[in-house]
C-alpha positions in Angstrom: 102.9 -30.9 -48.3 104.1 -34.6 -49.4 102.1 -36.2 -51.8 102.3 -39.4 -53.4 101.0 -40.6 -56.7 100.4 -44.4 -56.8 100.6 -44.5 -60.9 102.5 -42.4 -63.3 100.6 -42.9 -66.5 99.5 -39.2 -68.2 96.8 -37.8 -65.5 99.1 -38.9 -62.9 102.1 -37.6 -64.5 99.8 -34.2 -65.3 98.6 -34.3 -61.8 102.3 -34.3 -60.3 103.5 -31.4 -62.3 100.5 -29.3 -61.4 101.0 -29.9 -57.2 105.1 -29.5 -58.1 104.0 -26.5 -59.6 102.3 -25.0 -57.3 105.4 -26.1 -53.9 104.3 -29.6 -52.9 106.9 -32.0 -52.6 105.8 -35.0 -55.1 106.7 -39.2 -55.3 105.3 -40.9 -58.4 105.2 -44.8 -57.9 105.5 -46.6 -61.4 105.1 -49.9 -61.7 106.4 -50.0 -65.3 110.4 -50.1 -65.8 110.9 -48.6 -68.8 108.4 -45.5 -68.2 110.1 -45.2 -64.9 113.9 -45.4 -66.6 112.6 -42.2 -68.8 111.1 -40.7 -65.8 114.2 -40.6 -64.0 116.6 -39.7 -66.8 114.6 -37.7 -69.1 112.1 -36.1 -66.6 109.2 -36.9 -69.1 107.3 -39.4 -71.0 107.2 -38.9 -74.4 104.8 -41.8 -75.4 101.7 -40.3 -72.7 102.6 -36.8 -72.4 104.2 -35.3 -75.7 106.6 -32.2 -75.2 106.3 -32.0 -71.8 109.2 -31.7 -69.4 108.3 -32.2 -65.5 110.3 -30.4 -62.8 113.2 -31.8 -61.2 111.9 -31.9 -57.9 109.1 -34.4 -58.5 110.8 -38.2 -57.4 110.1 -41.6 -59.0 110.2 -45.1 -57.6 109.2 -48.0 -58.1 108.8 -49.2 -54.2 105.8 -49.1 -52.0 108.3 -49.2 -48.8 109.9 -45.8 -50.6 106.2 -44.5 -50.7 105.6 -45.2 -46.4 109.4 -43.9 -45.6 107.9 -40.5 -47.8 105.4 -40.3 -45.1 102.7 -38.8 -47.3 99.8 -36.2 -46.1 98.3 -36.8 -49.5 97.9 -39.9 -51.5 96.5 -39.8 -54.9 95.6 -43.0 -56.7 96.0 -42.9 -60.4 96.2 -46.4 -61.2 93.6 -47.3 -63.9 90.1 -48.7 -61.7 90.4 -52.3 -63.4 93.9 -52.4 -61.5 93.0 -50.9 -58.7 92.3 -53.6 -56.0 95.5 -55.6 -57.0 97.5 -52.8 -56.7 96.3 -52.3 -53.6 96.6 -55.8 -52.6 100.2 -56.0 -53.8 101.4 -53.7 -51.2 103.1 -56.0 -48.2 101.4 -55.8 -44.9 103.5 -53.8 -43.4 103.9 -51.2 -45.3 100.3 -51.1 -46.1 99.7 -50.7 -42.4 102.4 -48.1 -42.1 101.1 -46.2 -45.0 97.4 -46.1 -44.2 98.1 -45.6 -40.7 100.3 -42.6 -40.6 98.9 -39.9 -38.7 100.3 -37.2 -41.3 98.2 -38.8 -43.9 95.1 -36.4 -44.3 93.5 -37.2 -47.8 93.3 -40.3 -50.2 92.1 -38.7 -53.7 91.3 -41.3 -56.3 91.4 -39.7 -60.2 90.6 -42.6 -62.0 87.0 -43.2 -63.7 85.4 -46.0 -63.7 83.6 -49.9 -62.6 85.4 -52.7 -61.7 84.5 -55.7 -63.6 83.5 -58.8 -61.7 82.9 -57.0 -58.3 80.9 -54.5 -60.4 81.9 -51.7 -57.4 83.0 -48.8 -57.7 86.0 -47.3 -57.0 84.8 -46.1 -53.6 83.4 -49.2 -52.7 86.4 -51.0 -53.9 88.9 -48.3 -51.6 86.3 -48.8 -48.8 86.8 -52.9 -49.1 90.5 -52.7 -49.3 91.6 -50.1 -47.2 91.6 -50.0 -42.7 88.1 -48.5 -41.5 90.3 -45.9 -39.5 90.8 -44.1 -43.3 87.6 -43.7 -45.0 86.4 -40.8 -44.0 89.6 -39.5 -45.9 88.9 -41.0 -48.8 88.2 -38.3 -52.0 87.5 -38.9 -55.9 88.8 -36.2 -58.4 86.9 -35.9 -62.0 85.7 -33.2 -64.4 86.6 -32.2 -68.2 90.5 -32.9 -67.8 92.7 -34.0 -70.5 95.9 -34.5 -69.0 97.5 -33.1 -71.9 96.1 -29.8 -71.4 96.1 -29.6 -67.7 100.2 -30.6 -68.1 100.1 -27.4 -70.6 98.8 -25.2 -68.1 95.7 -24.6 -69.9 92.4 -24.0 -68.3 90.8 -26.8 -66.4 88.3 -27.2 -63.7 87.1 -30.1 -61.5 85.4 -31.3 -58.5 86.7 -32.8 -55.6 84.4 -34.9 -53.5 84.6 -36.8 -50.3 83.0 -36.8 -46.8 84.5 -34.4 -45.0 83.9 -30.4 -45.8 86.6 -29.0 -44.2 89.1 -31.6 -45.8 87.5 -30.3 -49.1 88.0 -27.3 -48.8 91.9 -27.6 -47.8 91.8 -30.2 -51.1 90.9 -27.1 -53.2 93.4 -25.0 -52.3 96.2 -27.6 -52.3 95.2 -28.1 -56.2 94.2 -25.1 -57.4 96.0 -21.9 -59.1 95.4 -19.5 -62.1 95.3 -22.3 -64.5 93.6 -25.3 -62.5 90.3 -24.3 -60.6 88.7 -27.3 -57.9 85.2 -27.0 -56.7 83.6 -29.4 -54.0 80.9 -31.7 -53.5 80.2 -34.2 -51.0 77.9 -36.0 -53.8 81.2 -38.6 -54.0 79.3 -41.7 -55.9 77.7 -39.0 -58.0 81.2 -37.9 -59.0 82.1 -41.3 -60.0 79.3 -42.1 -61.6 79.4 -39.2 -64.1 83.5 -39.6 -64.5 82.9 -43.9 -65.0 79.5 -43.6 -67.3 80.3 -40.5 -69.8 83.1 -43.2 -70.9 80.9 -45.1 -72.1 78.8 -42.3 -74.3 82.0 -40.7 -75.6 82.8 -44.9 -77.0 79.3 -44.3 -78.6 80.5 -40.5 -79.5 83.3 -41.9 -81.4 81.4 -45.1 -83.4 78.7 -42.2 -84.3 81.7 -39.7 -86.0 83.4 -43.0 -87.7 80.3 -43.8 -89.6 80.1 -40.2 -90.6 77.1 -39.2 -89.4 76.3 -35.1 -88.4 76.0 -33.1 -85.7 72.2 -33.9 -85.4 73.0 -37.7 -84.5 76.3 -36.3 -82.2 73.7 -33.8 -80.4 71.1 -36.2 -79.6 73.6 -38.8 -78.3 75.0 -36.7 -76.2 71.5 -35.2 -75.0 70.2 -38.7 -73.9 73.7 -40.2 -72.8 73.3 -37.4 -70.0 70.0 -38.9 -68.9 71.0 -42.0 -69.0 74.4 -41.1 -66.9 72.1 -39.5 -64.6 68.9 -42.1 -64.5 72.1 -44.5 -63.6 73.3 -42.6 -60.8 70.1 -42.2 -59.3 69.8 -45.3 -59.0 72.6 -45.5 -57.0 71.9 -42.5 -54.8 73.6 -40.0 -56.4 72.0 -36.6 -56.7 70.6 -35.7 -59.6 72.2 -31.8 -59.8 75.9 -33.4 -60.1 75.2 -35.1 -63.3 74.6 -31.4 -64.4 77.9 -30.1 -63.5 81.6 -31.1 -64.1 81.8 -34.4 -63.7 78.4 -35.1 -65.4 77.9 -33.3 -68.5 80.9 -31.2 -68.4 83.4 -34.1 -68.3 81.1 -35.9 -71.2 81.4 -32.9 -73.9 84.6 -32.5 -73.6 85.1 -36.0 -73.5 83.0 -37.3 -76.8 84.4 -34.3 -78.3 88.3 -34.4 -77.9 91.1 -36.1 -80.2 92.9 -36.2 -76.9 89.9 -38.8 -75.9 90.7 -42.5 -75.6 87.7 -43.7 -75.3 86.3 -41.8 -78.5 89.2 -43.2 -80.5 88.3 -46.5 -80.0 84.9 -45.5 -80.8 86.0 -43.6 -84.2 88.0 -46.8 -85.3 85.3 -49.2 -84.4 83.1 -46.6 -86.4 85.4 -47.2 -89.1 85.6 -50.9 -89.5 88.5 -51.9 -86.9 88.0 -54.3 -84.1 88.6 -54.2 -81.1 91.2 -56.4 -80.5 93.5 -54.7 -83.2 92.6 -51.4 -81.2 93.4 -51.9 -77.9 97.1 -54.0 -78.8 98.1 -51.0 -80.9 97.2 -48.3 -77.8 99.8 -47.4 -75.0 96.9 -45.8 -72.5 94.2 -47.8 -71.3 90.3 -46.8 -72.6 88.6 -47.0 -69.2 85.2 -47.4 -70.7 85.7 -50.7 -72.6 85.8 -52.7 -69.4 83.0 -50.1 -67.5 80.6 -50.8 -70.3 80.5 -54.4 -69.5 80.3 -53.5 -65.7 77.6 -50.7 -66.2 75.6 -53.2 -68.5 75.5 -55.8 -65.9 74.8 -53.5 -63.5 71.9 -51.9 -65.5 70.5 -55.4 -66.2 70.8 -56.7 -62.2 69.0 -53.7 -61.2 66.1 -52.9 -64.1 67.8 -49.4 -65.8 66.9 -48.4 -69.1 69.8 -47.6 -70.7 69.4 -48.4 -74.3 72.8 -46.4 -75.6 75.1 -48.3 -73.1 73.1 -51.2 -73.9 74.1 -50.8 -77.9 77.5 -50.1 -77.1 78.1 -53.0 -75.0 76.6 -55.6 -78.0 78.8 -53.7 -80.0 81.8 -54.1 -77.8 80.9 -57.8 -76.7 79.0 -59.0 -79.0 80.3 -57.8 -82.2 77.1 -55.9 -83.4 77.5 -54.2 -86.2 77.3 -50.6 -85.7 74.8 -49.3 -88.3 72.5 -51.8 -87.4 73.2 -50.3 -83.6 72.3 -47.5 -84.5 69.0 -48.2 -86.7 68.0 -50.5 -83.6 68.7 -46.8 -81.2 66.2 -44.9 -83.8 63.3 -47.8 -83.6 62.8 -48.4 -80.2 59.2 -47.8 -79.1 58.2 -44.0 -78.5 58.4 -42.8 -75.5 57.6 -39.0 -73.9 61.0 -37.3 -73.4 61.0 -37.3 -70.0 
């Protein structure tokens, strides 16, 4: 099958060489010249995806009229959420119409995690806004407990796919999987979202906790009550409670808070150790997807009445410049409460 990727940063990158891997024919669209020069010279990126080598037949542009001419069965969107809608918008009429209206276009799989700011949608809503009617039943979202580094290493990874349409789920899991990358389904998609855009947002807090060197009591409590508040967050957007429980909730959220390869618990760890977070995020070369969600899940939380007293710390710490011990001593002295 053709596939397009609309973003070559690492997952998209990782992404391509697993579906090269196993015989699809792949087009990464990258917006940025010099990662695209070294994409089509070197076959690699050495600055997102270290030691890795991607196979010649994968193709690189830069051009969204390349990406209709491709004629695409599958388009995955790997673009980071914040930039979503613009990228979206920048395509020219045209093509846009030639692109979502192709008739061998079966599946649009979005991989990136999180909430847009301002609109405070999610990445559904914002791909159900943007794109023709005629499409969203093909829309898809792809999350779980997957570093791109690994997955690019062939290492074991699993995910879950979710979307609409069964049937178009289950031909998703056999396009991606093989004896290194396993997809299940679910047709839970805002649920999937949810637990890939919110466990940001803990593993942040994951990160502070480890900078200020505290143990593996404080690390297994956060990450105990980040889960209900992940999941008390989806429900309140009608997401099913069981899928905070699987991959994309709690799976994706270990290995997340847990990982050097983590992003967002980097930024937490230097935080934790005194930096700011304006020094952080110029000296990073990947974008930390749960900087801007906190500030979109804490509005959200506040609209709509959700307790969510760790998100609510980590945004003051974010936004407000709280310090983090005093976070943290703030966390221990709320009122008590039953568990659940």
């Amino acid at each position: 099958m053709k596939i397009s990727i609309i973003g070559g940063g690492g997952w998209g990158l990782a992404l391509a060489k697993l579906l090269a891997e196993n015989g699809h024919e792949l087009l990464v669209w990258e917006y940025n010249p010099k990662h695209l020069r070294s994409l089509k010279e070197t076959r690699s990126n050495p600055a997102l995806l270290k030691g890795i080598t991607l196979p010649e037949c994968i193709s690189y542009t830069d051009s969204f009229a390349e990406i209709a001419d491709f004629d695409s069965g599958i388009i995955l969107l790997a673009t980071p959420s914040q930039f979503i809608r613009n990228t979206l918008r920048s395509i020219d009429a045209p093509i846009a119409q030639k692109i979502w209206s192709s008739p061998s276009l079966e599946a649009i799989v979005n991989v990136a995690k999180g909430i847009e700011q301002n609109s405070l949608e999610t990445i559904d809503q914002i791909l159900f806004s943007e794109l023709p009617s005629a499409v969203h039943h093909k829309i898809c979202a792809l999350s779980g407990p997957s570093h791109a580094e690994e997955v690019a290493k062939g290492l074991p990874t699993t995910v879950v796919i979710a979307g609409q349409d069964e049937d178009l789920l289950r031909k998703l899991q056999g396009i991606f999987s093989n004896d290194y990358f396993r997809a299940y389904r679910s047709q839970d998609i805002i649920g999937v979202e949810i637990g890939g855009a919110v466990k940001n947002i803990i593993a942040i807090a994951a990160g502070i906790v480890s900078g200020l060197g505290f143990g593996d009591n404080t690390m297994g409590a956060l990450l105990t009550r980040g889960i209900v508040e992940i999941s008390r967050f989806g429900e309140a957007m009608n997401a099913r409670r069981e899928t905070f429980l699987g991959l994309s909730g709690i799976g994706d959220l270990i290995t997340t808070a847990v990982s050097p390869h983590s992003r967002n618990r980097l930024v937490g760890y230097r935080i934790g150790t005194g930096e700011k977070l304006s020094e952080i995020q110029a000296s990073m070369e990947m974008v930390a997807e749960g900087v801007a969600t906190t500030a979109s899940v804490y509005q959200l939380a506040q609209k709509m009445g959700i307790d969510m007293p760790i998100v609510e710390q980590v945004y003051f710490i974010l936004y407000q410049d709280k310090d983090p011990l005093q976070a943290m001593h703030d966390l221990m002295l709320r009122e008590l409460k039953a568990e659940f």
